[in-house]
C-alpha atoms as a printed R data frame, in Angstrom:
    type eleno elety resid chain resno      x       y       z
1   ATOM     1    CA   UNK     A     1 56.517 -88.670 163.882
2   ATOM     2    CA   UNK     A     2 57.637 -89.721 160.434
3   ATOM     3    CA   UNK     A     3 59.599 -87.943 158.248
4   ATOM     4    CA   UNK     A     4 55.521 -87.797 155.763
5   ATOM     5    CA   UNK     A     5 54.062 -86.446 158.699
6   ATOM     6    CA   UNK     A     6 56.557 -83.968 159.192
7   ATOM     7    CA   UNK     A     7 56.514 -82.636 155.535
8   ATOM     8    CA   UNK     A     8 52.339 -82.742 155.712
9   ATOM     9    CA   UNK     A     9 52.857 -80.266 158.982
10  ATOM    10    CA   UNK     A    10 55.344 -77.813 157.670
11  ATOM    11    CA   UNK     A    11 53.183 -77.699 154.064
12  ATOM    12    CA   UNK     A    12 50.158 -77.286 156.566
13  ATOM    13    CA   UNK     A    13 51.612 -74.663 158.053
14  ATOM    14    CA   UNK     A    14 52.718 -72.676 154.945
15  ATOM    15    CA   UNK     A    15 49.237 -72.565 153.282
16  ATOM    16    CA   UNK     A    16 48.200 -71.149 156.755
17  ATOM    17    CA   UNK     A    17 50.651 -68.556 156.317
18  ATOM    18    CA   UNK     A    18 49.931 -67.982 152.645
19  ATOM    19    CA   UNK     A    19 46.085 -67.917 153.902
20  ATOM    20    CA   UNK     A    20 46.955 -65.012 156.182
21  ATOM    21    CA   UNK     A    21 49.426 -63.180 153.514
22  ATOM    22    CA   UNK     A    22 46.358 -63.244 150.551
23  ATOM    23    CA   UNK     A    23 43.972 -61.880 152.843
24  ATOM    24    CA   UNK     A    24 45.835 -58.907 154.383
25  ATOM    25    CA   UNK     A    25 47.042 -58.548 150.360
26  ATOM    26    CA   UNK     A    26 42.909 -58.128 149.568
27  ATOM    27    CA   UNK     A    27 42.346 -55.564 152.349
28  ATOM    28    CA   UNK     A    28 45.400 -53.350 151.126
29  ATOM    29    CA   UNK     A    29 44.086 -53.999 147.407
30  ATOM    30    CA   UNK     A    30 40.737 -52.733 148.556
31  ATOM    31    CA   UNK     A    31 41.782 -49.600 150.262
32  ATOM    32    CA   UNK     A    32 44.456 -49.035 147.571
33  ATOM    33    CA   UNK     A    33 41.533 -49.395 144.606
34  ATOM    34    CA   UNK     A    34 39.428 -46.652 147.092
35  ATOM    35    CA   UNK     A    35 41.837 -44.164 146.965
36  ATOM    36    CA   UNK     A    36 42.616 -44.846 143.548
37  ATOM    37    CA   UNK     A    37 39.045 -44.156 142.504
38  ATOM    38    CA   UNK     A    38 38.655 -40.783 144.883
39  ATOM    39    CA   UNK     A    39 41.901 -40.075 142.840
40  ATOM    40    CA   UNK     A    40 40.692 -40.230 139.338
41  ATOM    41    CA   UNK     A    41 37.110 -38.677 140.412
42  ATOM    42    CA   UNK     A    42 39.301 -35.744 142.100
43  ATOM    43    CA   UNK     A    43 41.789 -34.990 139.383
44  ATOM    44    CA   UNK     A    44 38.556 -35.044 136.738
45  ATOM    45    CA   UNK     A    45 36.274 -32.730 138.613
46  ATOM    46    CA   UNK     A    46 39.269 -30.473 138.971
47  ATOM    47    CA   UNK     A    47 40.657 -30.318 135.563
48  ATOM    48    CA   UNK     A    48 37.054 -29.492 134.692
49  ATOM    49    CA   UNK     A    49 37.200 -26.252 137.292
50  ATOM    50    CA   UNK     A    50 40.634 -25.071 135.837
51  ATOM    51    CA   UNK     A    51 39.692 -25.396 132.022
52  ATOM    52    CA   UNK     A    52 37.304 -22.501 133.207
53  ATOM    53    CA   UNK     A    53 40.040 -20.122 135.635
54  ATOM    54    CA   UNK     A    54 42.483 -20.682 133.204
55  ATOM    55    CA   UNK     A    55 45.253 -20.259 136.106
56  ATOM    56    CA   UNK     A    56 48.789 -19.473 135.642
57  ATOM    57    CA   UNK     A    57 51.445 -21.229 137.908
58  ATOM    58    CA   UNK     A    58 53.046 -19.133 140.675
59  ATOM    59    CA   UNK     A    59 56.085 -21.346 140.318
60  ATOM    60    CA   UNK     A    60 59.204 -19.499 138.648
61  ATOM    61    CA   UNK     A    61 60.790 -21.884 135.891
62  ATOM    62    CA   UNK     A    62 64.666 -20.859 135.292
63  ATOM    63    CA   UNK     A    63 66.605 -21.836 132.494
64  ATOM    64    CA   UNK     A    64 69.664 -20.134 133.289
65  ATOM    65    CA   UNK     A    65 71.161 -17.722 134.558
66  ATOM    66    CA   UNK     A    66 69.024 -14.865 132.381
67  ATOM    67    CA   UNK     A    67 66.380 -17.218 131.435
68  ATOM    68    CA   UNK     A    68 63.326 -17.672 133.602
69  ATOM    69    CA   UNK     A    69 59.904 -17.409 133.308
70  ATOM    70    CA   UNK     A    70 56.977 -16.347 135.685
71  ATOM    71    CA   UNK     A    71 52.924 -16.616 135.490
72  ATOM    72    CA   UNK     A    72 53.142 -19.703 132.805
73  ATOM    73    CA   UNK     A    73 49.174 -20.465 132.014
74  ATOM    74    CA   UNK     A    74 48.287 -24.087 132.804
75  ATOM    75    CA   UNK     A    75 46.636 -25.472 129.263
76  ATOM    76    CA   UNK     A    76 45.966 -28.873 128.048
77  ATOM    77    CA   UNK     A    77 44.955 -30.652 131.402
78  ATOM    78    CA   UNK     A    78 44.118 -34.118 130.888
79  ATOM    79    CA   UNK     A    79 43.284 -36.869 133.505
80  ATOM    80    CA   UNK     A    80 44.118 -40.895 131.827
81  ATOM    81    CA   UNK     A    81 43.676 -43.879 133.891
82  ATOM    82    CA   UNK     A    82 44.878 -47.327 132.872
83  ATOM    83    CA   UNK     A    83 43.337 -50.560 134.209
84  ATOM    84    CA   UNK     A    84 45.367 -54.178 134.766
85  ATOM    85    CA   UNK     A    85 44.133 -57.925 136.108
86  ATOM    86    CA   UNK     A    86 45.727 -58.634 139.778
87  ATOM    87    CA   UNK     A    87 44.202 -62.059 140.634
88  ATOM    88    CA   UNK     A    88 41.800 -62.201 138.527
89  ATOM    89    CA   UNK     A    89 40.375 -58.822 139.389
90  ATOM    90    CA   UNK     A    90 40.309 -55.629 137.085
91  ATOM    91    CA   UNK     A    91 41.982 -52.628 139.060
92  ATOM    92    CA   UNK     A    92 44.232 -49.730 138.091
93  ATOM    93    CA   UNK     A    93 47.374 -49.762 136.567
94  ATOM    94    CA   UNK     A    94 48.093 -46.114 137.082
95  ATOM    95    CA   UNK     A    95 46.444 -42.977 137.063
96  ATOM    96    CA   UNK     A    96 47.820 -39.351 135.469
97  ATOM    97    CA   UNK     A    97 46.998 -35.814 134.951
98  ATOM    98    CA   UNK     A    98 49.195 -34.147 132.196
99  ATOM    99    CA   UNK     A    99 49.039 -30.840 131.457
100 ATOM   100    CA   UNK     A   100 51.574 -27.974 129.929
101 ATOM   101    CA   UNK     A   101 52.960 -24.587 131.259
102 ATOM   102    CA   UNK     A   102 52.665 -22.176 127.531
103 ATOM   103    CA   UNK     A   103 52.429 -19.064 126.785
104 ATOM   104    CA   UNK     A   104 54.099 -19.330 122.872
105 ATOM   105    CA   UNK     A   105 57.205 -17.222 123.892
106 ATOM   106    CA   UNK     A   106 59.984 -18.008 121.357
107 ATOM   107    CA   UNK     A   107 63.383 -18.349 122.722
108 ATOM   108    CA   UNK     A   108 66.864 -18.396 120.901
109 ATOM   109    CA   UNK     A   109 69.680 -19.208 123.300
110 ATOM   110    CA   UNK     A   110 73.410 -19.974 122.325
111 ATOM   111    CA   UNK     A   111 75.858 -21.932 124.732
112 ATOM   112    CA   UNK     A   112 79.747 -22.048 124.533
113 ATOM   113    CA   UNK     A   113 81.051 -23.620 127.409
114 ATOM   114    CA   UNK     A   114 80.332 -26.985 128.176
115 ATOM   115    CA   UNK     A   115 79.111 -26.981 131.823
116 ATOM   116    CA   UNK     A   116 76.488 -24.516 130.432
117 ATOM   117    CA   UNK     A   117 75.488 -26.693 128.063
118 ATOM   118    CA   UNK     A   118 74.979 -29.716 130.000
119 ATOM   119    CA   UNK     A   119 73.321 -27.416 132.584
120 ATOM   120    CA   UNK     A   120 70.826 -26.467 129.914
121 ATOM   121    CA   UNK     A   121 70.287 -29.480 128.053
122 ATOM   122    CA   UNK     A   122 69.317 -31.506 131.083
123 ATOM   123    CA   UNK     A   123 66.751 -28.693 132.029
124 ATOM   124    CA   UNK     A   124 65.704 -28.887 128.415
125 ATOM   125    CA   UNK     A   125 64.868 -32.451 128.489
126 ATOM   126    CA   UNK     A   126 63.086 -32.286 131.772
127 ATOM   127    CA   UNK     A   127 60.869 -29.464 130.830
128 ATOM   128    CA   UNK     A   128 59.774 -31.293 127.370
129 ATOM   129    CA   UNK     A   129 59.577 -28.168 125.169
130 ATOM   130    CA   UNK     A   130 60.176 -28.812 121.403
131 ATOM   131    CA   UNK     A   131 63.549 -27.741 120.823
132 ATOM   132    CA   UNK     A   132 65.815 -27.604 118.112
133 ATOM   133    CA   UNK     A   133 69.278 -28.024 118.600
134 ATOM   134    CA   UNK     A   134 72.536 -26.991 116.676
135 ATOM   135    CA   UNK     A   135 75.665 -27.624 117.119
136 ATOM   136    CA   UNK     A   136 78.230 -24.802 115.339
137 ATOM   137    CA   UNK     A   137 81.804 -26.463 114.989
138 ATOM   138    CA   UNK     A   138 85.071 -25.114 114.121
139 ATOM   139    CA   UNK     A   139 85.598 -25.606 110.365
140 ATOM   140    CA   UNK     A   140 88.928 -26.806 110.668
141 ATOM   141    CA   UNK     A   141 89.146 -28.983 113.363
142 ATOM   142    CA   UNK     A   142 85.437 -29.779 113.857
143 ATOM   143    CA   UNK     A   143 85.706 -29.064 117.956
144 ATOM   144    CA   UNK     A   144 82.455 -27.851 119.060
145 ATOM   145    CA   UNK     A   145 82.429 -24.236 119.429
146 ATOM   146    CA   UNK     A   146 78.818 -23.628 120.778
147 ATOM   147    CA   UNK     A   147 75.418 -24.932 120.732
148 ATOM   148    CA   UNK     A   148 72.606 -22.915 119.888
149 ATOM   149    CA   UNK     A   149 68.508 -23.973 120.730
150 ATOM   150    CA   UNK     A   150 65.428 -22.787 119.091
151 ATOM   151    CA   UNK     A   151 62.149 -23.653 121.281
152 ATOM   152    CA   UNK     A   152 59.140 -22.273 122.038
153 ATOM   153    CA   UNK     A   153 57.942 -21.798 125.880
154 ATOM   154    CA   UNK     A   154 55.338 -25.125 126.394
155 ATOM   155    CA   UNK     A   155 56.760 -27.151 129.175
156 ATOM   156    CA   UNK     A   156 55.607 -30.686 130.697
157 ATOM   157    CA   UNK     A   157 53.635 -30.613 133.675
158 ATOM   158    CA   UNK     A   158 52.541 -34.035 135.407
159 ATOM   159    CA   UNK     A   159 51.755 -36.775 138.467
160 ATOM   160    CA   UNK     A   160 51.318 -39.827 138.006
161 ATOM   161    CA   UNK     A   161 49.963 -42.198 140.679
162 ATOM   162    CA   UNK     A   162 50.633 -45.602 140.596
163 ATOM   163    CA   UNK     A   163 49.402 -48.301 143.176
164 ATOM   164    CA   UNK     A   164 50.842 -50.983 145.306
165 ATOM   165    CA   UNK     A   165 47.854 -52.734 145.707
166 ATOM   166    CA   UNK     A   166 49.359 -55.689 147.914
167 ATOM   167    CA   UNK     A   167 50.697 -52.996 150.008
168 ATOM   168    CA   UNK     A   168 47.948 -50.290 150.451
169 ATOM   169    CA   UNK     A   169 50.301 -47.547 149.085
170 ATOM   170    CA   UNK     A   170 50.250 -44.979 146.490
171 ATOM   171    CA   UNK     A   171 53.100 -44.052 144.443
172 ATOM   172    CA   UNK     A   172 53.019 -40.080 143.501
173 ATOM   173    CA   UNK     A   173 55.210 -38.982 140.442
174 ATOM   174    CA   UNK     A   174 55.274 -35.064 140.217
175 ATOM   175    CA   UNK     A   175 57.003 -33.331 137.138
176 ATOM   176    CA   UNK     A   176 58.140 -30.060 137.372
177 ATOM   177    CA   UNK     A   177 55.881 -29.204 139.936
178 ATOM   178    CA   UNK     A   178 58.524 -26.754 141.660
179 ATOM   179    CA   UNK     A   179 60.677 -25.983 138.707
180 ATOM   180    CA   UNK     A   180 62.744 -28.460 136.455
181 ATOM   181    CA   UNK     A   181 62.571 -31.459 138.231
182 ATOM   182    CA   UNK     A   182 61.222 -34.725 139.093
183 ATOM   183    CA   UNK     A   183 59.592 -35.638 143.069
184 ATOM   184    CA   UNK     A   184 58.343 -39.075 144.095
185 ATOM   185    CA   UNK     A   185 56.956 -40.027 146.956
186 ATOM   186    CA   UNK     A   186 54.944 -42.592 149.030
187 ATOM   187    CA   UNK     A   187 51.562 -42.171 151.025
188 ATOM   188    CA   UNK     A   188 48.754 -44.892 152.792
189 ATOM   189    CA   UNK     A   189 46.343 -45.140 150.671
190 ATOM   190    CA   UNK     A   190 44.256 -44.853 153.628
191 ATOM   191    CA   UNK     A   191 45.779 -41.367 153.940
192 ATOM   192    CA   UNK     A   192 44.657 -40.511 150.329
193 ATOM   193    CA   UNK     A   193 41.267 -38.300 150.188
194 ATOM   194    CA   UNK     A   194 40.002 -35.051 149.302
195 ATOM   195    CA   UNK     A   195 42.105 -33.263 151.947
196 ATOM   196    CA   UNK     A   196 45.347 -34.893 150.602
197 ATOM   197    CA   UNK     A   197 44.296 -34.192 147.187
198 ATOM   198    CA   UNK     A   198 43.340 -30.525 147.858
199 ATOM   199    CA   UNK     A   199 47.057 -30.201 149.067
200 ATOM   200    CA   UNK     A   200 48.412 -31.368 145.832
201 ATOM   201    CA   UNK     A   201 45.998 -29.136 143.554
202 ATOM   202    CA   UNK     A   202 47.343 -26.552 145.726
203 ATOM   203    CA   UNK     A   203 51.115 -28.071 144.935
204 ATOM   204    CA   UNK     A   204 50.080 -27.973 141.034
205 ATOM   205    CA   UNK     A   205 48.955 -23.849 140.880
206 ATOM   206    CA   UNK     A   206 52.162 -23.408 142.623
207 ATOM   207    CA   UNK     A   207 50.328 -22.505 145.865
208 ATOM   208    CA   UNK     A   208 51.832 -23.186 149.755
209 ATOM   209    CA   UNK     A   209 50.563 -27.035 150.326
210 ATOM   210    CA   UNK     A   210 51.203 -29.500 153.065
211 ATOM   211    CA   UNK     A   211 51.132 -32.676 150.903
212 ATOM   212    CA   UNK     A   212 54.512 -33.650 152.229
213 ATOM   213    CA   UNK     A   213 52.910 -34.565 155.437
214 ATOM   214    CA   UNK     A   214 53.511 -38.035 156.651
215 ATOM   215    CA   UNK     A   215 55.002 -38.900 152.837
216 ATOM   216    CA   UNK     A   216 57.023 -41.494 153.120
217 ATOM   217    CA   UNK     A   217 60.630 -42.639 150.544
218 ATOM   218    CA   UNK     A   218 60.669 -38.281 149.386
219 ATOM   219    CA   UNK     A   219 62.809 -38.029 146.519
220 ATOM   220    CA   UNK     A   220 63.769 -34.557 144.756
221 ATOM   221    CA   UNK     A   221 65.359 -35.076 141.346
222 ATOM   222    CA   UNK     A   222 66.462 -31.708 139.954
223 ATOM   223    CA   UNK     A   223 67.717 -31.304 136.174
């Protein structure tokens, strides 16, 4: 065999393998575009149900030490889903239901030792109320003597699911589902249907769920 003829059988044999690769790559897009759908048609039938319970989450939100809050209504729910080409093919980009934990409470807090305010700041950020912050310095030196926020009780609540489509896999993104913080996780998009879901609209009213089970790459991100 010539040198040709061995070049002609190892390009033979990666289109072969390519072959094989783009085909198992359309089955996983399939069954990732399924659950993807049963997704979006879930999380839209189910905003539609709480816009008429008006529910308020079971989940206790601390701030700090003296600072928590308990029974936050669930407002604003909103489902978005975002659509992308993958060879040649429109499927979804991502798919997210946003809502907010309010109830108008004003809060004035006032922080004067630095851990504290670190503490408080990062919980800040991850809940996503408007706040206003002010820094009160010493008026001869300028060292920071304490930090005082203004904000009013509307926090971010959130999942996004985003799809690896050559994979079969959904990616989950909950915010501040069990307090100030961020959990991502992996799932089969095979494993992905009403039963799943239910778990995680349990998960979202703050409810006892099992949609942990069989999650793969569980992250817990806490502010």
């Amino acid at each position: 065999m010539g040198f040709l003829d061995d070049l002609k059988r190892q390009a033979e044999a990666a289109k072969a393998g390519q072959t094989i690769d783009l085909a198992a790559a359309e089955r996983n897009t399939l069954l990732a575009e399924a659950a993807c759908k049963t997704t979006f048609t879930y999380f839209d039938t189910l905003i539609r149900q709480l816009e008429v319970l008006k529910p308020a989450s079971k989940v206790r939100y601390v701030l700090d030490r003296r600072t928590s809050f308990e029974q936050l209504p669930i407002v604003d729910l909103k489902v978005d889903a975002r659509r992308k080409k993958l060879r040649g093919h429109d499927v979804h980009d991502y798919i997210a239901l946003h809502g907010r934990l309010r109830n108008g409470q004003k809060l004035a807090l006032v922080k004067d030792f630095l851990p504290d305010i670190e503490k408080i700041e990062s919980r800040l950020r991850q809940g996503g109320a408007p706040v206003h912050a002010q820094p009160v310095r010493h008026p001869e030196n300028n060292k920071l003597q304490e930090m005082r926020y203004e904000l009013v009780v509307d926090f971010a609540l959130a999942v996004q699911v985003t799809p690896d489509h050559d994979n079969g896999r959904l990616h989950f993104k909950m915010t501040n589902f069990d307090g100030f913080e961020t959990i991502t996780l992996e799932l089969p998009a095979i494993e992905v249907g009403s039963a799943r879901l239910d778990e995680l609209a349990r998960w979202l009213l703050g409810e006892p769920h099992q949609f942990f089970d069989a999650a793969q790459n569980l992250r817990r991100i806490e502010a």
